[in-house]
C-alpha atoms as one frame of an Amber mdcrd trajectory, in Angstrom:
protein
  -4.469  24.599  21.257  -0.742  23.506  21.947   1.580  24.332  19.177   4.923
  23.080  18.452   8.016  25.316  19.162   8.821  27.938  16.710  11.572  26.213
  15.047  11.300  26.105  11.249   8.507  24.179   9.913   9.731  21.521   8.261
   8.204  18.878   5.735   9.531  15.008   6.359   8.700  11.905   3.912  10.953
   8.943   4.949  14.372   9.918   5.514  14.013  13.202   3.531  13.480  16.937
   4.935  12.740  19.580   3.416  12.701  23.066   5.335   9.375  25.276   4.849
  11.021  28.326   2.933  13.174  25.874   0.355   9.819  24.142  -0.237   7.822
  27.894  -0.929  11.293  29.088  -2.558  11.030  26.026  -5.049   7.011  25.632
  -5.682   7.471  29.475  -7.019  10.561  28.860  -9.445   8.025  26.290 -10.807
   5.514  28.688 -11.210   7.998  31.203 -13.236   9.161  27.901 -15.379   4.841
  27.352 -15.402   4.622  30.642 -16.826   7.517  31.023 -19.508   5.993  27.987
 -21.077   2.696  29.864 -22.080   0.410  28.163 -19.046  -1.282  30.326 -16.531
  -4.849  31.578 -14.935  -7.440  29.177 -15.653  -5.560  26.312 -17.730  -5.526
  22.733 -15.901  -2.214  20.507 -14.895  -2.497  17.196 -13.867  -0.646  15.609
 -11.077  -0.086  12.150 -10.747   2.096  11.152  -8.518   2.614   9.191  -4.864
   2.802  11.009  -1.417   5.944  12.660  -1.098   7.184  16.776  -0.712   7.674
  17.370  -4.339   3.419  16.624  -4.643   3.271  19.556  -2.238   5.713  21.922
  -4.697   3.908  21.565  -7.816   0.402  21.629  -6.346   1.507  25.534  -4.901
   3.928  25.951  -7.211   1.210  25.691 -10.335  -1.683  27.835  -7.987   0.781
  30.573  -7.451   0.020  31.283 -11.697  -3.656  30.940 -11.321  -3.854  27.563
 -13.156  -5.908  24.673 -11.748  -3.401  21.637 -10.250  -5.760  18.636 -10.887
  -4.461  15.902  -9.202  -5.618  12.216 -10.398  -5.933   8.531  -8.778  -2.853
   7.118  -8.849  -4.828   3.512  -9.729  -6.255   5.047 -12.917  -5.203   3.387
 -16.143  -4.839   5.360 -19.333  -8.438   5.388 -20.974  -9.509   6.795 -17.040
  -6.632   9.567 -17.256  -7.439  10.243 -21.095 -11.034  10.950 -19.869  -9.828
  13.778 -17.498  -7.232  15.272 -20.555 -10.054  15.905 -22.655 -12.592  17.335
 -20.315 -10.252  19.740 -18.963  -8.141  20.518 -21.812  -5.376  19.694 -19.683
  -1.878  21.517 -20.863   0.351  20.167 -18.836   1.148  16.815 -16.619   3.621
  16.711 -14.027   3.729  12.534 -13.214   6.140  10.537 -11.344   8.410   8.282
 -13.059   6.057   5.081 -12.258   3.086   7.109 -14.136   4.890   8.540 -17.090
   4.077   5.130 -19.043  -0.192   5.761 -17.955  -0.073   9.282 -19.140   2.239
   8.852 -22.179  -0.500   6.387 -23.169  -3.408   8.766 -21.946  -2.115  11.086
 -24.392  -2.023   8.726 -26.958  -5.348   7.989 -26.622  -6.052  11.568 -27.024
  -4.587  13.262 -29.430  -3.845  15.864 -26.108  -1.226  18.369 -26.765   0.183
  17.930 -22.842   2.964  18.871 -21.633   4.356  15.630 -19.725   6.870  16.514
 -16.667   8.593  13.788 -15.109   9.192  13.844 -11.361  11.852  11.517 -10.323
  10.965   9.381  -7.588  13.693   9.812  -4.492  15.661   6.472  -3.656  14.154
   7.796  -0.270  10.465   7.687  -1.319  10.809   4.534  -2.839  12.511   3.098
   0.538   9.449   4.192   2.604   6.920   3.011   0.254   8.355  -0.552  -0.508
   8.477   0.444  -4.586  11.243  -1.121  -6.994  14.169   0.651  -6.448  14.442
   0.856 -10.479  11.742   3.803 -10.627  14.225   5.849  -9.325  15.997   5.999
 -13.217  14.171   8.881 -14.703  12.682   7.629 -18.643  14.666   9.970 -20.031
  11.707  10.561 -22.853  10.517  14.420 -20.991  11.800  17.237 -18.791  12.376
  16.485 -15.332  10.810  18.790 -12.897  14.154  19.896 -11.271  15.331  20.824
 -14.602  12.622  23.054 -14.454  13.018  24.580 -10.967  16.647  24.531 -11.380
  16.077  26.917 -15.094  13.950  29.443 -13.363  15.745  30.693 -10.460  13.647
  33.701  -9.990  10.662  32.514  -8.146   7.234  33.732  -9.361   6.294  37.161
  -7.789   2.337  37.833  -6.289  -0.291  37.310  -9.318  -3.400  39.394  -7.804
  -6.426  36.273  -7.508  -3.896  33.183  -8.548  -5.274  31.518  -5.701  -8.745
  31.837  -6.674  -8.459  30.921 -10.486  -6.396  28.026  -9.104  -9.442  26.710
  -6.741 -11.935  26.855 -10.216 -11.885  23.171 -10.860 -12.177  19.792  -8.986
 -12.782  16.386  -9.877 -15.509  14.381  -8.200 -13.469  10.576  -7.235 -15.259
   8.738  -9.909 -15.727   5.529  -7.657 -19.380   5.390  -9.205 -18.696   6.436
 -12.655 -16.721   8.904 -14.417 -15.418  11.472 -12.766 -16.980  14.574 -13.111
 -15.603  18.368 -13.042 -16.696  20.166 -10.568 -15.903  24.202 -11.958 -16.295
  26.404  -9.061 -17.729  30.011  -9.183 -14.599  32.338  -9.048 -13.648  32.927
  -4.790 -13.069  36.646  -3.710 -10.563  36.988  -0.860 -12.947  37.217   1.851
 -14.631  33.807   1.021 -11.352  32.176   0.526  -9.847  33.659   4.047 -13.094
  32.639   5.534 -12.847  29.098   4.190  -9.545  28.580   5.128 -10.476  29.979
   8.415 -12.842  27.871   9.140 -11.583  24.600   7.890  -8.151  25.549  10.032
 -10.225  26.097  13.116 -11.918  22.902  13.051  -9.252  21.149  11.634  -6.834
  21.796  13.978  -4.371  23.860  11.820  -2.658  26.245  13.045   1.512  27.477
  13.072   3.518  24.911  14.334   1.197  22.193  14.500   2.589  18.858  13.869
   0.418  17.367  11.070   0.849  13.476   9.402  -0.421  13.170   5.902  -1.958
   9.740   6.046  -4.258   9.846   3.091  -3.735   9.976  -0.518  -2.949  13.566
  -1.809  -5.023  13.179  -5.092  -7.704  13.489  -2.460 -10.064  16.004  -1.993
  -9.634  16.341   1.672  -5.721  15.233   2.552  -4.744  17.552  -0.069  -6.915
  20.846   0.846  -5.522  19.984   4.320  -1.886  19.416   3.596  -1.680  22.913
   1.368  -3.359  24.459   4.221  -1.320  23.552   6.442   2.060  24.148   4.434
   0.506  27.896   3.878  -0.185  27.794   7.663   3.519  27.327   8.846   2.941
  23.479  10.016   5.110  20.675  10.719   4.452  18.346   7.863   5.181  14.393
   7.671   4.123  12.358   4.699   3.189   8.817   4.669   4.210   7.680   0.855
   1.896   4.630   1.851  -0.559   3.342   4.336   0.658   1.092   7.112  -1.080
   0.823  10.082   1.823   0.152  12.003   4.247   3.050  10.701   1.208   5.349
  11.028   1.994   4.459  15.243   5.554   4.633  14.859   5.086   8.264  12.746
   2.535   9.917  15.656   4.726   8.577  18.855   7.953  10.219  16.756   6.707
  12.990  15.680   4.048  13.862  18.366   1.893  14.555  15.985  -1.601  16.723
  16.757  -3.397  16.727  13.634  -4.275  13.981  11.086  -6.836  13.477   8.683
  -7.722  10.033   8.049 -10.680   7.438   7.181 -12.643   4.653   8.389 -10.678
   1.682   6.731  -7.791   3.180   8.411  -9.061   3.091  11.928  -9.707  -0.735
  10.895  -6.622  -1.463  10.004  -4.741   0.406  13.384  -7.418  -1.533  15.680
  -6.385  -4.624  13.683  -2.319  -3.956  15.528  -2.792  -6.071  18.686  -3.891
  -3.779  21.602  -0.652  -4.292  23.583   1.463  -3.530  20.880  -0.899  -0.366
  20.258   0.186   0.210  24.206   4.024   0.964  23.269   3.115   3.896  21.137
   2.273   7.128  22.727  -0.603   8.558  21.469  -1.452  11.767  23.905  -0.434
  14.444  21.598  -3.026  13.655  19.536  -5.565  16.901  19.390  -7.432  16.173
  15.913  -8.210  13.028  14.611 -10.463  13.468  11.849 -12.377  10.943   9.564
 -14.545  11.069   6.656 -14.829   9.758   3.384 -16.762   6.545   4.128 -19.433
   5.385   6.421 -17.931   4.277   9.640 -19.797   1.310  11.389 -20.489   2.583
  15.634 -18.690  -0.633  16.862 -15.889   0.780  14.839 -16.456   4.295  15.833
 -16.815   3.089  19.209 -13.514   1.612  19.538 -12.171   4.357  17.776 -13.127
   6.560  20.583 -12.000   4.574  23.319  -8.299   4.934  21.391  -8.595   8.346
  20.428 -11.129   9.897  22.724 -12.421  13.415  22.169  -9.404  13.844  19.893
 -11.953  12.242  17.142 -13.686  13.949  15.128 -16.077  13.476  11.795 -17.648
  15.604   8.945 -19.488  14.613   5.922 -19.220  16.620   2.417 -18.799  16.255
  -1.051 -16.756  17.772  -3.547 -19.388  19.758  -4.965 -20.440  21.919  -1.841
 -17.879  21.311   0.518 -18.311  20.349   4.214 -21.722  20.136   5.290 -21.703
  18.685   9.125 -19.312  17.886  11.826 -19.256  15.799  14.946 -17.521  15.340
  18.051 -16.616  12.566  20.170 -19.233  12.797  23.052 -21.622  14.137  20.516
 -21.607  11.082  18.862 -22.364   8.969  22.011 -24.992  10.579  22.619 -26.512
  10.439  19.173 -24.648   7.069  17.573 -24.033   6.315  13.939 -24.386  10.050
  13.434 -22.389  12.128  11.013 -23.412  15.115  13.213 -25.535  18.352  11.984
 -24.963  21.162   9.587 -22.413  23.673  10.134 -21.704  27.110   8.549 -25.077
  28.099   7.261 -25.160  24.496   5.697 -28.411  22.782   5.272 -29.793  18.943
   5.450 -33.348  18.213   3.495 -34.545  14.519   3.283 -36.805  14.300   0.517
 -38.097  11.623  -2.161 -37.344  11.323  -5.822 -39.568  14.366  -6.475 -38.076
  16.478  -3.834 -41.261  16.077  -1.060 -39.871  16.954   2.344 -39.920  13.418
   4.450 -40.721  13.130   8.091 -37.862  12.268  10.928 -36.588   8.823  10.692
 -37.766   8.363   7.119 -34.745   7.236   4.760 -35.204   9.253   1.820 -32.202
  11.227  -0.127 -30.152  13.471   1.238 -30.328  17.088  -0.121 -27.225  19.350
   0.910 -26.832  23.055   0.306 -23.215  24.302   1.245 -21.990  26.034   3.729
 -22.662  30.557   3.700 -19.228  31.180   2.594 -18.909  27.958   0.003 -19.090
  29.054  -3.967 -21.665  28.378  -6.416 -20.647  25.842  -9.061 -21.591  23.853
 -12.156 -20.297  20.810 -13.559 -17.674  21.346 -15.904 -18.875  20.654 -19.972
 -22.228  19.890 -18.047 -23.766  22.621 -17.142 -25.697  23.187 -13.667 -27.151
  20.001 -12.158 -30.482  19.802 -11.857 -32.812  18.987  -8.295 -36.164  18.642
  -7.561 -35.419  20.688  -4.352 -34.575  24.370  -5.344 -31.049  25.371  -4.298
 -29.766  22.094  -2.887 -28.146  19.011  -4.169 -28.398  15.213  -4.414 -25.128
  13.133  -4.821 -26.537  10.063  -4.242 -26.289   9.425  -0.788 -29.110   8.062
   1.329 -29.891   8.634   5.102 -32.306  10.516   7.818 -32.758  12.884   9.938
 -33.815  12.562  13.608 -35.904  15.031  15.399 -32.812  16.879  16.801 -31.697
  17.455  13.252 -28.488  14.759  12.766 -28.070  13.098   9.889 -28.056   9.668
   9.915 -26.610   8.016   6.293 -28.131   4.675   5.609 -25.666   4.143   1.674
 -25.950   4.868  -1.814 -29.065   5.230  -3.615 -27.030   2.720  -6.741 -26.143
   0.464  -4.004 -29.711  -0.707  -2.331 -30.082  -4.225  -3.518 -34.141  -4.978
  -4.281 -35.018  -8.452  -3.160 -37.876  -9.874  -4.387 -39.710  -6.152  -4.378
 -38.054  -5.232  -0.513 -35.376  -2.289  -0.114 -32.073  -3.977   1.903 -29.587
  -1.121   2.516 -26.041  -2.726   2.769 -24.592  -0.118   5.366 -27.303  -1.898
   7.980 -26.017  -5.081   7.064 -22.309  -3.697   7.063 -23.220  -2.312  10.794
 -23.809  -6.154  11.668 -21.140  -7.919  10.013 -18.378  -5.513  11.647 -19.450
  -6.039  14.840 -18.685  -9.633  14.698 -15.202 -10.640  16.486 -12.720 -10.759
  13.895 -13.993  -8.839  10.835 -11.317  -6.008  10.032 -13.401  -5.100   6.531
 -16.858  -5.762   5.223 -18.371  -4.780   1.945 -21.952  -5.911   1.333 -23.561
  -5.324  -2.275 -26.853  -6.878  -4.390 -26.014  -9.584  -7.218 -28.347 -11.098
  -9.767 -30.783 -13.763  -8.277 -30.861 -17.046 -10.593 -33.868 -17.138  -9.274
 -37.453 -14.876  -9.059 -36.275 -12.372  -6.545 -34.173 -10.111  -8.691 -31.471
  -9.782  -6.282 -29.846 -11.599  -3.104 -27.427  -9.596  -0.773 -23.878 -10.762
  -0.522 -20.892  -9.851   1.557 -17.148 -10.291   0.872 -15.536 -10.000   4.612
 -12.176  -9.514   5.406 -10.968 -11.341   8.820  -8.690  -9.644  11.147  -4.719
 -11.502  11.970  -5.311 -14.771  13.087  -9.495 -14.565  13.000 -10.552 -17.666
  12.242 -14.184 -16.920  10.252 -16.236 -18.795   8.365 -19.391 -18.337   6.091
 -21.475 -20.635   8.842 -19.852 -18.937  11.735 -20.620 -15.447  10.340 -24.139
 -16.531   8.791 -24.810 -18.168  12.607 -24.314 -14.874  14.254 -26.070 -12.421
  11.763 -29.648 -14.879  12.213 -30.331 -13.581  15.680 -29.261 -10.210  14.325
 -30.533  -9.653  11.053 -34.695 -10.717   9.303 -33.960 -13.237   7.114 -34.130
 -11.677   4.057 -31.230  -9.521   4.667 -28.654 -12.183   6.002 -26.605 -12.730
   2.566 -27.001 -15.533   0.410 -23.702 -15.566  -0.313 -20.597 -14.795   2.007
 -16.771 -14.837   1.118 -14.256 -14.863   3.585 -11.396 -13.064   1.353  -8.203
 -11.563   1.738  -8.548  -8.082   0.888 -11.230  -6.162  -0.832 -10.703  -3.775
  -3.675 -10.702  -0.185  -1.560  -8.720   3.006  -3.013  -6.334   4.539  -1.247
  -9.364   7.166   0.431 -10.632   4.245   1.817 -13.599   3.962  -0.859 -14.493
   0.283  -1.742 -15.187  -0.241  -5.677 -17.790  -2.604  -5.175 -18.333  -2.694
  -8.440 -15.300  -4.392  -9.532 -16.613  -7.249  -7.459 -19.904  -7.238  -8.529
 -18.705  -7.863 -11.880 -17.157 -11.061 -11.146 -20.453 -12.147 -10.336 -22.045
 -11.413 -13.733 -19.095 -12.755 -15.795 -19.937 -16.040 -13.632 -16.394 -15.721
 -11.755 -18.814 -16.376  -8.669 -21.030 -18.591  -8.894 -21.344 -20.501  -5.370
 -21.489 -19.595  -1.325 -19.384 -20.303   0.421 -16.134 -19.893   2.478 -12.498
 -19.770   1.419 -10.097 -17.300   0.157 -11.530 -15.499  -2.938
């Protein structure tokens, strides 16, 4: 692997920089200012906050005590954060400035004892991201965090297993329902070095490796990798926001090697006209790795042609960690793969009762992690339950072939039942993205007024300067799709309602169809 020079790491967001060492020097006075207020191994601090180096500081700075940093959508509204106080008996919240109004009212809600921590929000960050320049006046109603760094000028000295009480808890992203603890049996320091080991090795990590945080760092995966990498010694630059086009600007800048990012965002970069793609220089590229979401193979495909073996994918869950990977020319040769387990991890398609199903069957998918992954329960839940001893079901549907990849065909809550026939909407999904002009897709079952139950619909989001309609769209899906799966209704719409890990709530829009904000086919801006 190339490696930058061995000039200081630094960590950029915007205009700012912050060297490595001041970043390390400051997350552990927050840990002695953590301590001296009575928090430590095993309580729970919430982060909300945007992108930006000071998410970095508190997430170490609160692991270097052995508490748990829980950080939290920054789209959640109060009763959603409230939810998370009270299950984790949360003592402290560290928010920015455009979040202290959300949690103040979170902890209303509550009753919850909380510590609130305001983190001022940089004239810089604000800049970059395109926020109101007025969220850069602090409320003045709690501590600032730079108070607190600034009061505690002795940083925090080695606490033997912080790090592992600080991994104990994890929230699912709650995109189907609440989100639910996930409390992790306690690490030892072999399983955590061998974690980090192994995530760094496939990730791409390693000293001096310039790294772009595109994704959200109340993420499962952008934040593990951004924390491993600041441990690591890497060159760190923070996107506040998504932008396809800065995201170009950021890797031809910064020649950056490693990113993590997901399938709405390789959309979105494929959506910048290809000869203004051209003026960017992508070649230092080594790891470009997505997850998170299905990725249709006409958008993997042309992911590959940009990217080339520099691509890479892996499928997990919160709960057990990663449980396959797959390369670029693995992929072509076994298309709309997520590849086959790694690490000791294990696969099992089974039905409802946990009966082992043949190859090419779609039944659920069973995971068990990887050797070196922890055993866990669900926090205030106890251990989940399976039909098939020692492995889990998070809902996800899909197959194996007879070489052993796993093939993911949705959601089990998301197959829409027509009139007593199983339509899964990631085949439908697979067509509609194919089609010239489609930058998004989402494709989910509403109430029939009819006999059938449910009828499939799509909401489709055109690329710059498409020009798609609900006959042009419903024209080329007939020679593609058996009738019954071609949706009864299609929307040609703006934007659809995705988080910022690329996850689309198609719930939200579902909704609007039962309250009768739907009602009709047809074409037009939604």
């Amino acid at each position: 692997m190339t490696v930058a020079s061995s000039k200081t790491p630094t960590l950029t967001c915007g205009s700012r920089h912050r060297a490595q060492p001041d970043v390390l020097a400051r997350a552990g006075q927050l840990g002695s200012a953590i301590l001296a207020a009575g928090v430590g191994r095993g309580d729970k601090c919430v982060i909300m906050a945007r992108n930006d180096i000071e998410f970095l500081e508190v997430s170490v700075g609160i692991a270097a005590t052995g508490a748990n940093p829980l950080p939290i959508n920054t789209r959640w509204t109060a009763p959603e954060v409230a939810h998370v106080l009270t299950d984790a008996n949360v003592r402290m919240i560290f928010a920015h400035t455009e979040f202290v109004p959300v949690v103040e009212a979170a902890r209303e809600l509550t009753g919850s004892p909380a510590r609130i921590i305001e983190i001022v929000m940089s004239a810089e960050l604000l800049a970059e991201g395109g926020w109101e320049q007025r969220l850069a006046e602090p409320t003045g109603r709690h501590e600032l965090l730079e108070e607190l760094i600034v009061a505690h000028p002795d940083p925090v000295g080695h606490i033997e297993g912080a790090i592992a009480e600080s991994m104990g808890v994890i929230y699912t992203s709650g995109t189907t329902g609440k989100p639910k603890g996930v409390a992790r049996e306690k690490m030892t320091s072999q399983q955590l070095l061998t974690i980090a080991g192994a995530n760094a090795q496939r990730a791409g990590l390693a000293p001096g490796v310039s790294m772009l945080v595109a994704g959200p760092l109340y993420h499962t995966s952008p934040n593990a990798l951004a924390v491993l990498g600041l441990r690591m010694g890497a060159d760190i630059v923070i996107m506040p926001k998504w932008n396809a086009r800065r995201f170009l600007q950021l890797v031809d800048a910064h020649r950056i090697q490693q990113v993590k990012i997901v399938p709405t965002m390789i959309s979105r970069i494929l959506s910048v006209p290809a000869e203004e793609r051209a003026t960017y220089d992508l070649s230092s590229l080594t790891h470009v790795i997505h997850s998170a979401a299905p990725c249709p193979p006409t958008l993997k495909r042309a992911a590959i042609e940009l990217f080339g073996e520099a691509l890479w994918e892996f499928y997990g869950c919160s709960e057990v960690g990663t449980i396959t990977w797959i390369g670029a020319s693995e992929w072509l040769a076994h298309q709309g793969s997520v590849g086959r387990p790694a690490d000791g991890s294990a696969v099992t398609i089974a039905d409802e009762h946990g009966n082992p199903l043949p190859a090419g069957e779609i039944g659920r998918v069973y995971v068990r992690g990887a050797d070196y992954w922890p055993a866990f329960e669900y926090l205030n839940l106890g251990a989940p339950s399976s039909p098939v001893p020692g492995m889990l079901w998070v809902g996800d549907l899909g197959y194996l072939d007879s070489d052993g990849y796993l093939f993911l065909t949705g959601r089990d809550s998301e197959v829409v039942i027509r009139g007593g026939a199983n339509i899964y909407p990631a085949e439908i999904e697979n067509a509609i993205i194919a089609l010239d002009g489609v930058e998004d897709v989402a494709v989910f079952g509403v109430p029939d007024t009819g006999d059938l139950g449910e009828v499939v619909a799509a909401h489709i989001q055109p690329r710059p300067g498409a020009d798609l309609t609900e006959t042009t769209v419903r024209a080329a899906l007939a020679s593609q799709l058996a009738n019954y799966k071609v949706p009864t209704h299609i929307r040609i719409v703006e934007a659809l309602p995705r988080d910022d890990s690329g996850k689309v709530y198609k719930r939200q829009i579902q909704t609007a169809y039962a309250t009768g904000e739907f009602v009709e086919s047809g074409a037009g801006v939604a």
